[in-house]
C-alpha positions, 0 to 999 in steps of 0.5 A: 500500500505504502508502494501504490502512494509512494507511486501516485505521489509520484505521478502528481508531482510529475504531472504539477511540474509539467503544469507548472512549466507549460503555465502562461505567465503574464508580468504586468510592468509599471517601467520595463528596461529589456535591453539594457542600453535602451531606453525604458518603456512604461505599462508593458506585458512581458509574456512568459512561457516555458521559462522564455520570454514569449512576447512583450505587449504594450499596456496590461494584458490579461490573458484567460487562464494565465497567472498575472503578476503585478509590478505595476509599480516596479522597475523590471529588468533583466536577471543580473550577471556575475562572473566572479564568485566562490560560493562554497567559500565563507568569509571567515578565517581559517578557510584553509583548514577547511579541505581536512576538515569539512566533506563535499557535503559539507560544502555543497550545504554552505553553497547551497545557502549562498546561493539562495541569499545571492539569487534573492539579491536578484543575480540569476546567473553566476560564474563560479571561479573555483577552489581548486579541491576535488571536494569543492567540485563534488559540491559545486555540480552537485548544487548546479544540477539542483538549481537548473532542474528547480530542485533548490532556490539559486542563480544559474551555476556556470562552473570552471572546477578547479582552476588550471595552475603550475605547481606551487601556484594553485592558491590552495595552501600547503600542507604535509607531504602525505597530506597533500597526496590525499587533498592536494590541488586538482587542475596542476599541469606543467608543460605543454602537453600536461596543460592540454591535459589538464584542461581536458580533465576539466571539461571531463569532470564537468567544467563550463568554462576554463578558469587559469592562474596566470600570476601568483597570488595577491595574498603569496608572500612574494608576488609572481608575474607570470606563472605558466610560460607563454607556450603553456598559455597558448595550449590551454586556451587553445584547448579550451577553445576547442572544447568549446569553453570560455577562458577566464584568466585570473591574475595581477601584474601585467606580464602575465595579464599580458601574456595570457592576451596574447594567448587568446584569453576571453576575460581577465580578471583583477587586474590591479597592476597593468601598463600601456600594453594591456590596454592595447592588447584588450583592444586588439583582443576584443576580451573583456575586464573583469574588476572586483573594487568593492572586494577591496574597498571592504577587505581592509581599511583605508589606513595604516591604522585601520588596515584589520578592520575589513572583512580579511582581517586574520591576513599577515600585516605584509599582505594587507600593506599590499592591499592596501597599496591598491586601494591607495592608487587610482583603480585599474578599472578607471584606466580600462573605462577610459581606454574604451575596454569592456567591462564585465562585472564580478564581485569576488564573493567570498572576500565580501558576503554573499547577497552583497553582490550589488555592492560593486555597482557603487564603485564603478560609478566612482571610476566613472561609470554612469549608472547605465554602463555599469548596469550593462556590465552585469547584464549585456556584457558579462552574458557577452563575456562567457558566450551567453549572449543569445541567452541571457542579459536582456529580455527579448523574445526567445531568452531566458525568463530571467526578470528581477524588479527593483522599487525604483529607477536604478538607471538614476539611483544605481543603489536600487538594486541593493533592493531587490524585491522580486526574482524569476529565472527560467520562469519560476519565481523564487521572490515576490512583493505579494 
């Protein structure tokens, strides 16, 4: 008897979820942005099937036996875009202890709970850069599979696994010998013929895009310029490419920023420390930058005095000197806006909390953004960036049903979406004002 309920259950939660997904929805909005970089248009009817945007319709349409929402008193726009987080990773110290003491269970829960508070910050789409640890992969896909079948709250998961990095520069930490064996770094290559096979291991286990080390690590206590040759660069990317996979660069200095330009690299991101030659070589290249300021303006204070009083207080002093010495110059952003570079828009989430994304959109404005060209950032540009152009980043006929709605104008008031009230992606509502 048991079995035959257990059956029937069954057959009505198939049967509702198939309801659910053919159902019309019918968003009823007071002003709706559907290309960012256009203007606005006020009473409009975004027509929703299948998890797509069906139509859009001028005034308020009612259509018989369809569900209707009202944001009629709402800014609507596209699901924002962000193409730098961790979202297994707390911020907290003594995270590196967590590979010998925390499963992939324990990682996916954690993650899972951030991507709920990020997805309710209205970012339904984001780029998970990695950890490097096989435990963090586990969780990382697992959590993916969830949120793309609507099994869990959270934002379309694009995932690199384990960033590609030479030995030494896996930013993992160090451990005993026979630890390392068992909890080393996944993703190590040395060569050329190893990097190819690196990357192809990636793409095995389930990578989406292809994330590399192209310098040491900010928080190393000497910085590397350039990790990987410029053979081992090329052979990377050039196998990414070929699998059909974007390539994220992450780095510091411009010798490896550089270096990976030349190599093809589709985003660089960080960047603090470039010259003359990046900018020309992002130009030539047609990649895009990819800063994280906000990350920096909350790590640390703003003075000598005040350096612990950020979100990375734990880090040794000689570390947060040179972060500080980034806060203390004139951001690289600012010289890559005023070069004419794209700007994709990620926020290192991780170093600043979960859910408070939104908070790097301030700080390009202080580079000088308008409150436009920062909002395109996170929408056309980052869906631009990681090759989802034709799916996401704007509400037009045959994209993702991706819609989010803040109270009031962000294109005047940018800090509007630090408030995000309601939150679609692929059709299903996960935050509403009713």
């Amino acid at each position: 008897m048991h079995k035959v309920k257990l059956i029937i259950s069954t057959i009505l939660l198939v049967f509702f979820a198939s309801v659910v997904t053919a159902e019309t929805t019918v968003i009823h909005a007071g002003t709706l942005l559907s290309v960012p970089g256009e203007n606005p248009l006020s009473k409009q009817s975004l027509i929703v099937k299948n998890g797509a945007i069906h139509e859009i319709r001028k005034g308020y349409v009612q259509i018989e036996g369809s569900r209707h929402i009202d944001l009629s008193c709402c800014f609507v726009l596209p699901g924002l875009i962000d193409l730098h987080v961790h979202l297994t990773t707390p911020v907290k110290a003594g995270g590196s202890l967590r590979v010998v003491t925390e499963t992939s269970a324990d990682l996916a829960l954690t993650a899972a709970r951030f991507a709920r508070m990020t997805l309710d910050a209205g970012f339904t789409t984001v780029l998970d850069l990695g950890t490097g640890r096989r435990q963090h992969e586990e969780a990382i896909y697992a959590l993916r599979k969830a949120t793309r079948e609507h099994r869990l709250p959270g934002p379309r998961i694009i995932a690199v696994g384990s960033p590609i990095s030479p030995s030494g520069h896996s930013r993992t930490g160090l451990y005993r010998s026979d630890v390392e064996k068992i909890v080393g770094p996944e993703g190590v290559c040395n060569g050329v013929d190893d990097c190819r096979r690196a990357v192809r291991e990636q793409v095995k286990r389930g990578a989406d895009a292809i994330n590399f080390y192209n310098t040491g690590s900010l928080l190393d206590e000497y910085l590397v310029e350039q990790t990987f040759t410029d053979e081992e660069m090329l052979a990377i990317v050039e196998t990414a490419h070929a699998l059909g996979r974007k390539v994220i660069a992450d780095g510091h200095t411009a010798r490896g920023v550089n270096a990976a330009l030349r190599a093809g690299a589709d985003i660089v991101d960080t960047v603090p420390w470039p010259d003359a030659e990046t900018w020309k070589l992002l130009k030539k290249s047609d990649a895009y930058f990819s800063p994280h300021l906000y990350a920096f303006e909350v790590s640390l204070g703003d003075t000598e005095e005040s350096l612990r009083s950020g979100t990375t207080h734990w880090l040794p002093e000689p570390i947060l000197r040179r972060l500080l010495s980034v806060k203390e110059n004139p951001y690289s952003a600012e010289a890559a806006y005023k070069h004419g570079v794209k700007i994709a828009f990620g926020s290192d989430t991780g170093v600043i909390e979960h859910g408070d994304n939104a908070g790097e959109f301030a700080e390009l404005l202080k580079v000088g953004l308008t409150s436009e060209q920062a909002l395109i950032t996170a929408t056309i540009n980052a869906a631009s960036a990681i090759g989802l152009q034709n799916q996401i980043g704007q509400l037009s006929t045959g994209f993702a049903a991706d819609i989010i709605a803040v109270s009031g104008n962000p294109l005047n008031h940018i800090e509007e979406l630090s408030n995000v009230i309601f939150v679609m992606r692929d059709g299903v509502v996960y935050k509403s004002p009713e």
